[in-house]
C-alpha positions in Angstrom: 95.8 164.0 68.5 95.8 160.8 66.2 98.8 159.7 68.3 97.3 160.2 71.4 94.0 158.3 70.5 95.4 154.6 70.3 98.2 155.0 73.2 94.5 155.9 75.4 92.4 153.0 74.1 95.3 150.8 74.9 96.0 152.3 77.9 92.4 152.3 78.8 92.3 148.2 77.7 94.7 147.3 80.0 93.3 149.2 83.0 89.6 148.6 82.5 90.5 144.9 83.0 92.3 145.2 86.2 90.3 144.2 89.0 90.7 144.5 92.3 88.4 141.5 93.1 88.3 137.9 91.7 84.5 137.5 92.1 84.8 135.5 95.6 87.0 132.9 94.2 90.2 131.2 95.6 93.5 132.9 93.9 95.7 130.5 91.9 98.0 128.9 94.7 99.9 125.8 95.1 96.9 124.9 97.2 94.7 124.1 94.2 94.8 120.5 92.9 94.6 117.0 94.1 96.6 115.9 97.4 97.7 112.8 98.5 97.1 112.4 102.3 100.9 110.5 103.4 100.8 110.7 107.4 98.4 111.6 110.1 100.0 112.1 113.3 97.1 113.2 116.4 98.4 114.2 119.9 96.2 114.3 122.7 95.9 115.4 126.2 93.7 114.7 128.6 93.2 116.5 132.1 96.7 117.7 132.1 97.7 114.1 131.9 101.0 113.9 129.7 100.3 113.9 125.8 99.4 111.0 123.8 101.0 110.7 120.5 99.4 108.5 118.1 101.1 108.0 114.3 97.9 107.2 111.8 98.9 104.6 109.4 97.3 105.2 105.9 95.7 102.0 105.1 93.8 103.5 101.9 94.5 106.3 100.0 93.4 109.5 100.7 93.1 112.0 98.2 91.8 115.6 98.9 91.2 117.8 96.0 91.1 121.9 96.0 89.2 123.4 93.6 89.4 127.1 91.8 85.8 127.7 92.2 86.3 127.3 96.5 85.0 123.3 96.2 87.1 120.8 97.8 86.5 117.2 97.3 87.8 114.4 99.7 88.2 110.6 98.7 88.9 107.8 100.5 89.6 105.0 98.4 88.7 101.6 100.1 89.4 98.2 98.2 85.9 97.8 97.4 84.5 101.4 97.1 85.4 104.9 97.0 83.4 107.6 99.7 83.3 111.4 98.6 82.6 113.9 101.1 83.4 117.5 100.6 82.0 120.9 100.9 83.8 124.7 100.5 87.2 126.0 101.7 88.5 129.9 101.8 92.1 129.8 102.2 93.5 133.2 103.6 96.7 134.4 105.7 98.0 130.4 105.8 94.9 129.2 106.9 92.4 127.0 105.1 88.7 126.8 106.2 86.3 123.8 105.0 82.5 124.3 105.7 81.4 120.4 105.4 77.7 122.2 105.8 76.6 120.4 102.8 76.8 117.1 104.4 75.7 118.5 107.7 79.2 117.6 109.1 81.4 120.6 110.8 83.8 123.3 110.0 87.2 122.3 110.3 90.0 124.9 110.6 93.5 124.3 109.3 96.9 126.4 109.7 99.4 125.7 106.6 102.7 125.0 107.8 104.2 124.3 105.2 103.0 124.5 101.2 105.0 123.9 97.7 104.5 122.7 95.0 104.3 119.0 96.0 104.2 119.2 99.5 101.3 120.1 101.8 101.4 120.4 106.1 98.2 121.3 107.7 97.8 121.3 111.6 94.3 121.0 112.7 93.8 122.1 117.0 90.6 121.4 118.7 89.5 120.6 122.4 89.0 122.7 125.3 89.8 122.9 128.6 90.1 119.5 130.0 90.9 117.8 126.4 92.9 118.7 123.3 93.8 117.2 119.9 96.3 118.6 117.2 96.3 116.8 113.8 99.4 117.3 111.8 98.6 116.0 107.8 101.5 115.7 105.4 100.2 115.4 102.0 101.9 115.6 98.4 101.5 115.5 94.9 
């Protein structure tokens, strides 16, 4: 029975602090950290018109930063000043969701297509019947 004793409190240790749950927070992914917005492309349609492509060039750096607590942070830094917007983000199943609610802004939905290490792709689709815009945003780190 003294053998058996501390092979159950270490056995009971290592269960008791499993957890099924990580209290509503993010998991550790290459998604958390600070990205580098490198190229914007947007193609639009209008009315069944053929599709517009237009290839945003990144005149100030953009960084966006994911945090573990489900904060993100985005900077755009301008010669003379630096604006912060930001809100929360769940990312689930390749898809990342920012509620800008506290700024009063929008929900923006974005699929993953690609994530590493140091390189982020996120297409962004909105519109409806008559009008449609995907956002493709390459980012590194």
């Amino acid at each position: 029975m003294k053998k058996i004793l501390p092979v159950l409190l270490v056995a009971s240790l290592m269960f008791g602090n499993c957890s099924k749950s990580n209290d509503g927070q993010p998991a550790a992914t290459p998604l958390l950290g600070t990205w580098n917005l490198q190229s914007e492309t947007i193609v639009t349609t209008r009315n069944g018109a053929p599709a517009t492509t237009n290839n945003v060039q990144i005149t100030s750096p953009i960084t966006v930063e994911y945090l573990a607590n489900g904060v993100f942070i985005v900077k755009n830094h301008y010669p003379r000043r630096i604006t912060t917007e930001g809100g929360t983000y769940t990312f689930a199943n390749n898809v990342i969701t920012l509620d800008y609610s506290n700024n009063g802004i929008m929900t923006s939905v974005l699929s993953v297509s690609e994530l590493t290490d140091t390189r982020l792709v996120t297409v962004e689709t909105r519109g409806d019947t008559n009008y449609s815009m995907v956002t493709t945003d390459t980012l590194t780190r």
